[in-house]
N, C-alpha and C positions, 0 to 999 in steps of 0.2 A: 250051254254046258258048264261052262264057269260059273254060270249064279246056281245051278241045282249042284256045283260041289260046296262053293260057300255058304251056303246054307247047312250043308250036311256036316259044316266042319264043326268039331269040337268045342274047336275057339271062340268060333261065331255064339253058337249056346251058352257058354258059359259069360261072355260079354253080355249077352244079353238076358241072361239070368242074373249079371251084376247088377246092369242098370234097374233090372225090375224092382228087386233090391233093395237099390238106391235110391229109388223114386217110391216106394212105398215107405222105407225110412224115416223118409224127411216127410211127406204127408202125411204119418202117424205122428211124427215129431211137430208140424205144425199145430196139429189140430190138440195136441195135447198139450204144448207149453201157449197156445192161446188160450186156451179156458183157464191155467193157471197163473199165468200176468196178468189176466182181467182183473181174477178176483184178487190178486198181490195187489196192482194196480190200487183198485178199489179201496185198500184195507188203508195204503199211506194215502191215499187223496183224503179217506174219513178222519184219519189221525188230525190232520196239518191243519185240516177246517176245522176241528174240533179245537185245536189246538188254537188257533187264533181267536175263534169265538170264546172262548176264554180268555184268552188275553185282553180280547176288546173289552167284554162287558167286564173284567177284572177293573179297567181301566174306566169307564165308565161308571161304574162303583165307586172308586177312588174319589171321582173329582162328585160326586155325588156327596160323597160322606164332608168334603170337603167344605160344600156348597151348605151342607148343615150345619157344620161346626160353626163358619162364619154367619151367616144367622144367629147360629143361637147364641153368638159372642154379643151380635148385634142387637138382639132383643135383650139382654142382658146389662149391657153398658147404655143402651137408650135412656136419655132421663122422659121422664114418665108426663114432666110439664109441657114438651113438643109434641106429644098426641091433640094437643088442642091448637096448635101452630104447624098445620101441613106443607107451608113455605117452605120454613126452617128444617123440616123434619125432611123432606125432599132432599135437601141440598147437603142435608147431614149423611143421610142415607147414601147419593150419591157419591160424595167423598168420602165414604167407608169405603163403598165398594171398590172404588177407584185405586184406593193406595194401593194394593198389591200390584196390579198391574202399572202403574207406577215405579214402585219399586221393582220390579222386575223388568222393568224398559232400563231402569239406571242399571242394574248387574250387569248388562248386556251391554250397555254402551261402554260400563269401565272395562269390560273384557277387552271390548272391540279398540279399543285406544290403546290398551295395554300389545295385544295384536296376539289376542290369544283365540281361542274357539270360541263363539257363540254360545253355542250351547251350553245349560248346565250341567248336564252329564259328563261324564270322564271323556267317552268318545269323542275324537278330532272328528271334526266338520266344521271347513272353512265358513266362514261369514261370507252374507251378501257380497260385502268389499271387496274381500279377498278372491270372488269368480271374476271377479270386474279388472283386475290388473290384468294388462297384454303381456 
């Protein structure tokens, strides 16, 4: 007798015309804000790759253009009597290519002595050394 009046009550109906509600609410709310954070989703994952591959090949470009310049420096400055002396023109060749990275192993050391960053850039980032102190 008591469950056929709490069914029949009021209260009981309306609780559970809450939850029905409630629970179609939020199932309509899921199935609607998933299909719209996929394709959100989607649009900054496209962006961020886009954006990086541009950045790389931007960067890839750079040190390309770079790799011309110094050639054509070095076809330029070649004397023209070491095409018949490939010893020489080896060892010439080689210590072109070398000095840069040369001089850029010195930048780095005077930094590191000085006890500044590493890097040429502005940004701070410790040197090798300086992860190695306890």
């Amino acid at each position: 007798m008591t469950l056929r009046r709490l069914l029949d009550s009021v209260v009981t109906r309306l609780l559970l015309l809450a939850l029905c509600i409630v629970t179609l609410g939020t199932v309509a709310r899921y199935y609607t804000l998933t299909h719209f954070l996929h394709d959100d989703l989607g649009n900054v994952v496209e962006s961020q790759q886009l954006a990086l591959a541009s950045y790389i090949a931007h960067d890839i470009d750079e040190k390309i253009v770079q790799r011309q310049t110094m050639l054509t420096r070095l076809a330029t400055s070649l004397p023209v009597n070491l095409l018949s002396e490939p010893e020489r023109l080896r060892a010439l060749v080689e210590r072109t290519l070398q000095l840069p990275a040369a001089i850029l192993r010195r930048v780095i050391r005077g930094r590191q002595k000085r006890g500044g960053d590493c890097r040429l850039s502005g940004a701070a980032a410790p040197c090798a050394h300086q992860l190695r102190q306890p």
